[in-house]
C-alpha positions as a Markdown table, in Angstrom:
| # | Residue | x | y | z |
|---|---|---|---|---|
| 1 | Unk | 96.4 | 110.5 | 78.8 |
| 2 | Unk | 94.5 | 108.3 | 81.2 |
| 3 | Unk | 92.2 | 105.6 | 80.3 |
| 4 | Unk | 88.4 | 107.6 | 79.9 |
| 5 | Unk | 86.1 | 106.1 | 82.3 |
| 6 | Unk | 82.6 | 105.1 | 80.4 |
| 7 | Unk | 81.0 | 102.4 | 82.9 |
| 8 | Unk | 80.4 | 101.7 | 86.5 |
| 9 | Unk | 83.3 | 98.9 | 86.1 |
| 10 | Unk | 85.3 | 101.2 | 85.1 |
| 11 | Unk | 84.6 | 103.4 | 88.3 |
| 12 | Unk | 84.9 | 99.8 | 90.8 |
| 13 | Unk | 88.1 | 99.0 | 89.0 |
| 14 | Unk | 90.0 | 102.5 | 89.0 |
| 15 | Unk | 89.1 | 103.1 | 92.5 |
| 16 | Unk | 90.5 | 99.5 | 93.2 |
| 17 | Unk | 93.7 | 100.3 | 91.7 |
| 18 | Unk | 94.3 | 103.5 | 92.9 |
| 19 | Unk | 92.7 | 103.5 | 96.3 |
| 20 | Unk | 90.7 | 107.3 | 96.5 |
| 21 | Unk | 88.5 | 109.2 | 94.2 |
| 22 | Unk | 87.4 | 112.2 | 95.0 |
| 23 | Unk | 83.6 | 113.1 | 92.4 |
| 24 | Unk | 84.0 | 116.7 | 92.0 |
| 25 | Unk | 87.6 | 118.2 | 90.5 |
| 26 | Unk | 89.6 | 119.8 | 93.7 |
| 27 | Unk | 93.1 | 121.3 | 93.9 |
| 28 | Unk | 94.9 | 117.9 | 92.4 |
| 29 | Unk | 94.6 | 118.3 | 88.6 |
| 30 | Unk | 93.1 | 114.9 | 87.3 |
| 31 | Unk | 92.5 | 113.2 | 90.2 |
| 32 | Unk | 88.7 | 113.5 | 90.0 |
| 33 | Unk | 86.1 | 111.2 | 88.5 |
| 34 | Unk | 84.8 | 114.8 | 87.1 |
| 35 | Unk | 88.0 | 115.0 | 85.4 |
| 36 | Unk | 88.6 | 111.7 | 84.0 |
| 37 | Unk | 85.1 | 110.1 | 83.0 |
| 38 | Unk | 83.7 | 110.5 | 79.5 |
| 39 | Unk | 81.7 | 113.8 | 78.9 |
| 40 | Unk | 79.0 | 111.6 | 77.3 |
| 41 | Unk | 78.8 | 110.1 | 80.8 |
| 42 | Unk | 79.2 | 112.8 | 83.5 |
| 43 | Unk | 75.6 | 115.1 | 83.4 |
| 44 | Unk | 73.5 | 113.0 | 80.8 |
| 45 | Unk | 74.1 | 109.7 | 79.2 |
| 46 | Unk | 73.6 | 108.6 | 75.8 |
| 47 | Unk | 71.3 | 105.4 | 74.1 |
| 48 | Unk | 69.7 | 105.1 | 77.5 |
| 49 | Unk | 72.9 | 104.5 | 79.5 |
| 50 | Unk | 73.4 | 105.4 | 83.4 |
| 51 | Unk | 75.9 | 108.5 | 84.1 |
| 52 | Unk | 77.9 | 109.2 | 86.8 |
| 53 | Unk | 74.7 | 110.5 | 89.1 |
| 54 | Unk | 72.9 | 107.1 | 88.7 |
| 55 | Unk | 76.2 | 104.6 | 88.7 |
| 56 | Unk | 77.0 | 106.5 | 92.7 |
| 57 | Unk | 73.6 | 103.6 | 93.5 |
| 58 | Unk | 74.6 | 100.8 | 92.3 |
| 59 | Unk | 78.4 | 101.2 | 93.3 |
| 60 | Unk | 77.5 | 101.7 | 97.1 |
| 61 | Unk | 75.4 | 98.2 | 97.1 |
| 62 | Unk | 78.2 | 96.3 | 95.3 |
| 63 | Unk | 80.2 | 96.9 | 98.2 |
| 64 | Unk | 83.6 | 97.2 | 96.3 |
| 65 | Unk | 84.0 | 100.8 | 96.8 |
| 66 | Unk | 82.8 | 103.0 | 99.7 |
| 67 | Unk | 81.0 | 106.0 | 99.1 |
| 68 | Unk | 80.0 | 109.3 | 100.6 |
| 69 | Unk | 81.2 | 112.7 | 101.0 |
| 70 | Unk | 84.5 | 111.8 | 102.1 |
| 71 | Unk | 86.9 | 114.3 | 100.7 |
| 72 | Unk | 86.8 | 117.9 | 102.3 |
| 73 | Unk | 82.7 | 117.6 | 103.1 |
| 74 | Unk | 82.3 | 116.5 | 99.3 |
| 75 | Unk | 81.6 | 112.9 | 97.7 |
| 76 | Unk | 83.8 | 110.4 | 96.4 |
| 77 | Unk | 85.1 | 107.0 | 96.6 |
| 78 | Unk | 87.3 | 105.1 | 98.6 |
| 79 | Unk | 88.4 | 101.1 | 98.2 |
| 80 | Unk | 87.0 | 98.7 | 100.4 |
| 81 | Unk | 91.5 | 98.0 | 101.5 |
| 82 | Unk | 92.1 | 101.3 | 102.3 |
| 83 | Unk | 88.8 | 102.6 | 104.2 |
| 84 | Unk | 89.6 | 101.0 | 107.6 |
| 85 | Unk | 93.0 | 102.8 | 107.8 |
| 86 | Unk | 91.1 | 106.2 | 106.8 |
| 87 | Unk | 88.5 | 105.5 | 109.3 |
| 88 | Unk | 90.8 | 104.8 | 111.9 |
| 89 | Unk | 92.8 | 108.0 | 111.3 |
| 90 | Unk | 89.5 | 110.1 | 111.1 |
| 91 | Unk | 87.9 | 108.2 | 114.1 |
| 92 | Unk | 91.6 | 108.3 | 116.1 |
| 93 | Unk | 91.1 | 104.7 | 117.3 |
| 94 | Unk | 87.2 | 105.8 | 118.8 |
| 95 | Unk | 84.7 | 104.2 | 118.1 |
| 96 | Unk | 81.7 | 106.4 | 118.4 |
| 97 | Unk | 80.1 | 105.7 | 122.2 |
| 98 | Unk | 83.4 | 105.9 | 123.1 |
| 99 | Unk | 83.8 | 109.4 | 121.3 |
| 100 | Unk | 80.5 | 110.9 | 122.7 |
| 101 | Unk | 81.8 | 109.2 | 125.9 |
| 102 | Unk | 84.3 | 111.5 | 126.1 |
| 103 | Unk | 83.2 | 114.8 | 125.1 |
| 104 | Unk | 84.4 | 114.8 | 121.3 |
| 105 | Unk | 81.1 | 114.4 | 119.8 |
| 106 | Unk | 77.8 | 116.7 | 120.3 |
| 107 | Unk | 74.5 | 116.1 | 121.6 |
| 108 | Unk | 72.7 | 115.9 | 117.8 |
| 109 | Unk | 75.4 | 114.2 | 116.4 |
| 110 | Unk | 75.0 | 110.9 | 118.7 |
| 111 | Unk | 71.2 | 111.4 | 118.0 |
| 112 | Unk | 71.0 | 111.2 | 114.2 |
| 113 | Unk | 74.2 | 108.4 | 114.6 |
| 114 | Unk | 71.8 | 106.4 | 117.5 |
| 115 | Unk | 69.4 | 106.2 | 115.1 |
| 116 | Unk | 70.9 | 104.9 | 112.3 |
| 117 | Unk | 72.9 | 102.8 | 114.4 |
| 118 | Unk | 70.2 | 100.8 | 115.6 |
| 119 | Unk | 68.5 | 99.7 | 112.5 |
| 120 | Unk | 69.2 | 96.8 | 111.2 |
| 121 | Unk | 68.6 | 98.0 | 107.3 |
| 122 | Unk | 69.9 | 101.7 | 105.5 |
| 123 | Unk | 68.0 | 104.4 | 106.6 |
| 124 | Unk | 66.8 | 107.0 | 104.0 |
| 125 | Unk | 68.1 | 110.4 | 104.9 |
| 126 | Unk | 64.3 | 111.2 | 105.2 |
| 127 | Unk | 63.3 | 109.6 | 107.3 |
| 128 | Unk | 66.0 | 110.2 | 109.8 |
| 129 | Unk | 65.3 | 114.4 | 109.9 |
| 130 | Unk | 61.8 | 113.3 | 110.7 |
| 131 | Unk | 63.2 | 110.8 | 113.4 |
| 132 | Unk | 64.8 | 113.4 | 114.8 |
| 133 | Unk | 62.7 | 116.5 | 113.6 |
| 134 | Unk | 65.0 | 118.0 | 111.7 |
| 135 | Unk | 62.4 | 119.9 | 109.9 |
| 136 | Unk | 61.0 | 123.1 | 108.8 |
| 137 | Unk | 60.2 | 124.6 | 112.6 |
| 138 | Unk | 62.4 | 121.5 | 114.4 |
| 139 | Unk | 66.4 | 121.2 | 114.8 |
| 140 | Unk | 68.7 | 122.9 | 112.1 |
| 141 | Unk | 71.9 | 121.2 | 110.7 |
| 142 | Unk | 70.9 | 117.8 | 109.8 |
| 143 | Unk | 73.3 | 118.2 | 106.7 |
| 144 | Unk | 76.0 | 119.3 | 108.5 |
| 145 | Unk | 75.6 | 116.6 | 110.9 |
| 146 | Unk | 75.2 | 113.6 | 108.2 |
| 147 | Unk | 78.2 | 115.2 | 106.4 |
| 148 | Unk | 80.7 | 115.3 | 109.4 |
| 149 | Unk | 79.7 | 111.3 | 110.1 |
| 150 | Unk | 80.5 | 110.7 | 106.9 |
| 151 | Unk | 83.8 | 112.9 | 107.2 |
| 152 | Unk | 84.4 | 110.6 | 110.4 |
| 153 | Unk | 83.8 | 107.8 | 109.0 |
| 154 | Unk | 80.9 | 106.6 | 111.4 |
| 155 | Unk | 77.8 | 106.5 | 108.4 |
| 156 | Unk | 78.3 | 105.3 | 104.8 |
| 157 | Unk | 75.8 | 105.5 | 101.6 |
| 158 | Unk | 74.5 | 102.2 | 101.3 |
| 159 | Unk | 72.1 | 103.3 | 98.4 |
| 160 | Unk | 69.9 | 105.7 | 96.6 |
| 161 | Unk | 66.4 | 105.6 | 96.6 |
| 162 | Unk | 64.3 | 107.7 | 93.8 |
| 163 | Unk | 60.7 | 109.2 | 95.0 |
| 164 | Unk | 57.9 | 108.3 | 92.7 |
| 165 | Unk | 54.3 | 110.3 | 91.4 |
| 166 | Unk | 51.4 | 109.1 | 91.9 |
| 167 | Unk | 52.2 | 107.1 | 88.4 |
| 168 | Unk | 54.9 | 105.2 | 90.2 |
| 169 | Unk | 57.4 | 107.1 | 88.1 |
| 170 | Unk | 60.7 | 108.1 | 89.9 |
| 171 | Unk | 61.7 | 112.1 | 89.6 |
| 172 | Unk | 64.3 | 114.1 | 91.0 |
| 173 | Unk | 67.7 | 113.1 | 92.6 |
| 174 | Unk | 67.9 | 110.0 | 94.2 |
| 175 | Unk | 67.4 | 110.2 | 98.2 |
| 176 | Unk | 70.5 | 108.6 | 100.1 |
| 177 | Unk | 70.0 | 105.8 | 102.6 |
| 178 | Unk | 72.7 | 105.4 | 105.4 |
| 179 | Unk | 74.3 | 102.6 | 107.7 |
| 180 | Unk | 77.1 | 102.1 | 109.6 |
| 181 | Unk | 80.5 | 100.6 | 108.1 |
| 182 | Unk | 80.4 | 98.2 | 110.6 |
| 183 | Unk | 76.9 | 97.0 | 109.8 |
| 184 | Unk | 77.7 | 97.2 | 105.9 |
| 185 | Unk | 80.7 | 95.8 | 105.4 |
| 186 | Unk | 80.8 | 93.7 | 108.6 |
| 187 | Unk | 84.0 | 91.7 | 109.7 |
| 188 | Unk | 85.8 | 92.7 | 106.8 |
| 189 | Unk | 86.1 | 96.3 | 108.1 |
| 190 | Unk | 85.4 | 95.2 | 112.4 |
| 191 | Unk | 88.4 | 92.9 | 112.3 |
| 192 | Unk | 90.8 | 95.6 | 110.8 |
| 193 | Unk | 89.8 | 99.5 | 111.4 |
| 194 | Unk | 91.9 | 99.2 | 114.6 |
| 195 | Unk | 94.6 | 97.0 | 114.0 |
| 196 | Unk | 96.7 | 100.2 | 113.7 |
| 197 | Unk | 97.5 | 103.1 | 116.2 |
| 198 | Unk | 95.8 | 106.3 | 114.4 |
| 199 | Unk | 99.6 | 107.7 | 113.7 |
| 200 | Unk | 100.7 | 104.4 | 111.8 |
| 201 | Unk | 97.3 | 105.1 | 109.5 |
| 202 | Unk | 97.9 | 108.1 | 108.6 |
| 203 | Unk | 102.0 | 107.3 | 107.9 |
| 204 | Unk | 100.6 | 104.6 | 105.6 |
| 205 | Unk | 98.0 | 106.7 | 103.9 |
| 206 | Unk | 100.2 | 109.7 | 103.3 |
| 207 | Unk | 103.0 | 107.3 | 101.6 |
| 208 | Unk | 99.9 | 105.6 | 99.1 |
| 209 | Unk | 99.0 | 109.3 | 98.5 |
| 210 | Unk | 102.7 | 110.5 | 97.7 |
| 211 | Unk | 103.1 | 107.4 | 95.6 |
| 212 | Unk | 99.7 | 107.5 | 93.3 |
| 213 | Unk | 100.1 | 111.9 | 93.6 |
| 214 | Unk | 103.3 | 112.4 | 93.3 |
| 215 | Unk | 103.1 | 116.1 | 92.2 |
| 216 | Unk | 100.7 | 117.7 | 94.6 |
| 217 | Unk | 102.5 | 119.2 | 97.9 |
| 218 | Unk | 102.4 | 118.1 | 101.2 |
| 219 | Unk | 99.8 | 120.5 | 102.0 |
| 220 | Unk | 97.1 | 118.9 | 99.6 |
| 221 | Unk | 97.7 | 116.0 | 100.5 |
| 222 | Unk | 97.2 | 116.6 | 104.4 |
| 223 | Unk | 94.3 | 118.4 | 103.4 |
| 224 | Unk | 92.9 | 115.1 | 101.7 |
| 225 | Unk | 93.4 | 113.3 | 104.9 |
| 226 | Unk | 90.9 | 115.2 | 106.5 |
């Protein structure tokens, strides 16, 4: 049986080994961090320790994994080598002004990208419906739109922020705040996402997912691709 995971490290370091991570169990038995972290760990931790819903922060700043929903519009993680080939396949070799450019991406879309796109830190998800007024009355489908960037790989989660009373103590779930790849992660992911053709990423990622998923089908693992 597989190592249980019971710390962020152990998060960073099995998503370093084995590339992709999905959060939530999907058709691949075990590959899930669901599946495979310590029950003590998953919903509540135990003598004051982080779980699995607060370790997601922290992660994203360190930079050595990516994170976002990134597996079928749900959240995982993906390692910082194999991102830009991911990108590039779900990009195919566009990068987003080029994309809207040419007809592939809507109206709202290049909106809510624009405006995370020009600031120089993570913007909280927040702050970007009012932006853009996605709100009660205003535009509909703000989460469908931050979820297929994601899916795209234009917008990461850079962080978490909690809301706080008027005691200064934080409640409820932690609000995401989202940049660019490019902006994040800099050279290390501009210098490479398109260093391949879009075919020649996806060859290489479906040969790292036959090789750490050797029993799931073809189909599953296409369907992982995106």
């Amino acid at each position: 049986m597989a190592k249980r995971i019971k710390s962020m490290a152990d998060i960073e370091s099995l998503v370093e080994e084995i590339g992709f991570l999905p959060f939530f169990s999907g058709g691949i038995p075990g590959f899930s961090l669901e599946e495979r972290i310590d029950a003590n760990h998953w919903f509540t931790g135990f003598d004051g320790a982080w779980d699995a819903w607060e370790w997601k922060g922290p992660i994203a700043r360190n930079k050595r994994c990516v994170y976002g929903k990134l597996f079928n519009r749900k959240a995982g993680f993906v390692s910082r080598q194999w991102y830009p080939d991911l990108a590039n396949w779900r990009r195919d070799g566009y990068d987003f002004d080029a994309l809207y450019d040419d007809g592939k991406a809507a109206h709202d879309d290049k909106l809510v990208y624009d405006m995370v796109d020009q600031r120089e830190d993570a913007v909280l998800s927040k702050e970007l419906k009012k932006m853009g007024d996605f709100r009660k009355g205003g535009k509909k489908g703000f989460d469908t739109i931050i979820t297929r960037l994601q899916m795209e790989c234009y917008l990461v989660v850079a962080d978490f922020t909690y809301m706080t009373d008027k005691q200064g103590h934080p409640y409820g779930w932690g609000v995401a705040r989202y940049t660019t790849p490019e902006k994040y992660y800099g050279a290390s992911f501009t210098d490479v996402v398109y260093q391949r053709t879009p075919e020649a990423s996806k060859e290489r990622l479906l040969g790292h997912f036959r090789n750490i998923l050797p029993k799931a089908t073809e189909k599953q693992l296409l369907k992982l691709l995106g």
